[in-house]
C-alpha positions in Angstrom: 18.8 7.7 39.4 19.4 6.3 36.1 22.4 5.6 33.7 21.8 4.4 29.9 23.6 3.8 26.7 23.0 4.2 23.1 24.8 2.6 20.2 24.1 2.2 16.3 26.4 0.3 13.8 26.0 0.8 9.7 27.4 -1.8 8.0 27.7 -2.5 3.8 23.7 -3.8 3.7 22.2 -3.3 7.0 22.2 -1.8 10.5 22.0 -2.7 14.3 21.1 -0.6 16.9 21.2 -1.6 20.7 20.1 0.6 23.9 19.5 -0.1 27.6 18.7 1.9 30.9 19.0 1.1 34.5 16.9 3.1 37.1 17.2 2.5 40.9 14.0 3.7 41.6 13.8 4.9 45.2 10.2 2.9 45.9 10.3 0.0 43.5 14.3 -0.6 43.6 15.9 -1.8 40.1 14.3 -1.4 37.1 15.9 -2.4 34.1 15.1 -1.4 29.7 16.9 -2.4 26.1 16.4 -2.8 22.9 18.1 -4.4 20.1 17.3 -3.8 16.4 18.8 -5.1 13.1 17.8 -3.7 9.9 18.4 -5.4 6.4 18.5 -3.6 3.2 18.0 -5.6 0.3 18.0 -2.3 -2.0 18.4 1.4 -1.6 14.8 1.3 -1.0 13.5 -2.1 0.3 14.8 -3.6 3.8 13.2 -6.0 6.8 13.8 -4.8 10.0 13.8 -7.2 13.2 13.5 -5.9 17.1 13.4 -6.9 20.6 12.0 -4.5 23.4 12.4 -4.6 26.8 10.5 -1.7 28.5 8.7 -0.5 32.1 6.2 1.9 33.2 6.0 2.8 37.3 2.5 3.3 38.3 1.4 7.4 38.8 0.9 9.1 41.8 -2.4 9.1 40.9 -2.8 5.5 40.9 -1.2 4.4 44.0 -2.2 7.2 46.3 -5.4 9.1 45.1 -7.9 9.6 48.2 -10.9 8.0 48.9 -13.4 9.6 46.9 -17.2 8.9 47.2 -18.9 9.7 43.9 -22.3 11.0 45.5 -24.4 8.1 43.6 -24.1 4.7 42.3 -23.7 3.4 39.0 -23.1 -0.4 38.1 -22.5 -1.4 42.1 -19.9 1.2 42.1 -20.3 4.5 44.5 -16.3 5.7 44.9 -12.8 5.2 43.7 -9.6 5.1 45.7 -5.8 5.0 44.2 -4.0 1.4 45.4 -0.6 2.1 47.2 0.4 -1.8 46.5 0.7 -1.3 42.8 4.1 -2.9 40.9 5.5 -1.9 37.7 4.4 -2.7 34.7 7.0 -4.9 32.3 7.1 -5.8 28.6 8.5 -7.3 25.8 7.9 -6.9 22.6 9.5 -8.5 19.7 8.7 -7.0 15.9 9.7 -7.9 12.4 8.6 -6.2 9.6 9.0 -4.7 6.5 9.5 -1.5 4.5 9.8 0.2 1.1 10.5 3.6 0.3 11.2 5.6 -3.3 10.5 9.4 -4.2 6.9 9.2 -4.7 6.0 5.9 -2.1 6.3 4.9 1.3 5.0 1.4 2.2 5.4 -0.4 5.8 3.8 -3.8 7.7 4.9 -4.7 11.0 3.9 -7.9 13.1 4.4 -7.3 16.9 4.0 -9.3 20.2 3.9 -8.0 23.5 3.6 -10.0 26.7 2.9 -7.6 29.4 3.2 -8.6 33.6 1.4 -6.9 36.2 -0.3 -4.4 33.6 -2.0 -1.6 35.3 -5.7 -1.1 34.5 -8.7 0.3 36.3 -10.8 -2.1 37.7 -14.1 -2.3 39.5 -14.4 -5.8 40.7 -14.3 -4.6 44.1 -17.4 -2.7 44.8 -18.9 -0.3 45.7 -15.6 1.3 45.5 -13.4 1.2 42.1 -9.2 1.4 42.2 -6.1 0.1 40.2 -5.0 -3.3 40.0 -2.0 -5.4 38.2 -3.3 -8.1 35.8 -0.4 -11.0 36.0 -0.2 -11.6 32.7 -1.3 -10.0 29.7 -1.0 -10.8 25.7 -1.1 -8.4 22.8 -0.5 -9.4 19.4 -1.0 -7.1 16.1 0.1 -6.2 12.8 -0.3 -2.7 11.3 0.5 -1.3 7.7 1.1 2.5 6.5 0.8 3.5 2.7 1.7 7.0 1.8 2.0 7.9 -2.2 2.7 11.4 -4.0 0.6 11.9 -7.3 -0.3 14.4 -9.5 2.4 16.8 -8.7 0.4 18.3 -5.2 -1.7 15.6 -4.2 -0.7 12.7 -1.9 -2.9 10.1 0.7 -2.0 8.1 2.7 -3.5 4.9 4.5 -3.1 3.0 7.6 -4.6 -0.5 9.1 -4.1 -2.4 12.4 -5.4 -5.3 14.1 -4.8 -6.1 17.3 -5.3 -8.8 19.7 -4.7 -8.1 23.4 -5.9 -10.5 26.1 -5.8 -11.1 30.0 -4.0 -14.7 29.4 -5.5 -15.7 32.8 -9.4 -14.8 32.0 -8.9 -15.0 28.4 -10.8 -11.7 28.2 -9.8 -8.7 26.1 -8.0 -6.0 27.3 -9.9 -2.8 28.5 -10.3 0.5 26.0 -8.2 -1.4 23.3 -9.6 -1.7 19.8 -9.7 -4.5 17.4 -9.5 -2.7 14.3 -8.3 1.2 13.6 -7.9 2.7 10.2 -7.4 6.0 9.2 -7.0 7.5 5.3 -6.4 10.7 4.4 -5.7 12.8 1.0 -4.0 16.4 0.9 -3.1 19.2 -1.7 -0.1 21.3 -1.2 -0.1 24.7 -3.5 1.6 28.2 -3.0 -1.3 28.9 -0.4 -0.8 26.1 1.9 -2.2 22.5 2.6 -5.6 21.6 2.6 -6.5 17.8 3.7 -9.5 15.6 4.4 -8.9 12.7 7.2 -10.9 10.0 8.3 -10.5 8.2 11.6 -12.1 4.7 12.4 -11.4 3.2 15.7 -14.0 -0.4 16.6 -15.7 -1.4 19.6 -13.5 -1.8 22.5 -14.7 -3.0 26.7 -14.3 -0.3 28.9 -14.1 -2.7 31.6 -11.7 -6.3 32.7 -15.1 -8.6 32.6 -16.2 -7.3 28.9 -19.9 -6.7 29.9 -19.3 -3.1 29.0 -18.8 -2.0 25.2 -18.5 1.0 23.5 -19.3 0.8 19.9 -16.9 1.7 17.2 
């Protein structure tokens, strides 16, 4: 069961918006969101926006209850996996500022977040043989990502977009599992009487697949 409200409030120069939910969740009792944003505008086109984010994620079926299953073979000490029924919620907050710029032929954005994370779920095999879910108690990402998008000569337009994130077990000090540093992506398109033809380009870096970093995939 849930109940939630929405409200948002333009004013001469800027805007606030505010939003919260409360579930009673039948096996993890009361769980509780919001969010609050102003927004700034120093021109038609140019404005800082500031948030604060309180949000939740309930672990899947999948990861509290999945059956005991024996892979057949071992691989790294680990020969099975097996959901974990004690699993709590995940809860964040995230706080954001950034800033934005926007005319007829350009669209320009940065944004510098912080999320503290408790009892984040990730897959874990520090158990073996057999692999399951766990909570991490505390866990620390910071970032900043920016977005270009300009129009030019009449059909064409490209955009560009950058992050870099940090995101940390604040307890081992080690990175997070399958989360990249860096990702950038670029593209350029053509829009004519036929349609749109574009060209995109995806970067994503090295990342551990695993809570002890001693297993990488490259980037």
């Amino acid at each position: 069961n849930s109940m939630f409200f929405d409200l948002n409030k333009t004013f001469e120069d800027s805007m606030l918006s505010l939003s919260g939910r409360r579930v009673e969740n039948e096996q993890f009792g009361l769980l509780n969101s919001y969010s609050a944003g102003l927004t700034y505008f120093f021109t038609d086109s140019a404005s800082i926006q500031a948030n604060l984010g309180r949000a939740f994620r309930a672990p899947t079926f999948n990861d509290l209850y999945y059956p005991y299953y024996a892979y057949g073979f071992m691989y790294a000490g680990i020969d099975s996996y097996a959901g974990n029924p004690n699993l709590l919620p995940e809860t964040s907050l995230t706080k954001t500022i950034g800033f934005s710029y926007r005319n007829d032929d350009l669209e320009f954005a940065a944004d510098v977040f912080k999320t503290d994370v408790s009892n984040l779920i990730v897959y874990s095999e520090n158990n073996p043989p057999t692999a399951t879910m766990l909570n991490l108690d505390n866990s620390e990402i910071n970032g900043i990502e920016v977005r270009l998008k300009q129009k030019f000569g009449g059909a064409w337009q490209y955009s560009l977009g950058t992050s870099f994130v940090d995101a940390i077990d604040k307890s081992t000090k080690k990175n997070l599992q399958n989360r990249s540093r860096r990702i950038h992506n670029a593209s350029i398109s053509n829009t004519s009487s036929f349609g749109t033809l574009s060209l995109d380009g995806h970067f994503q870096g090295g990342r551990y697949t695993n809570t002890t970093n001693t297993s990488r995939i490259s980037g």
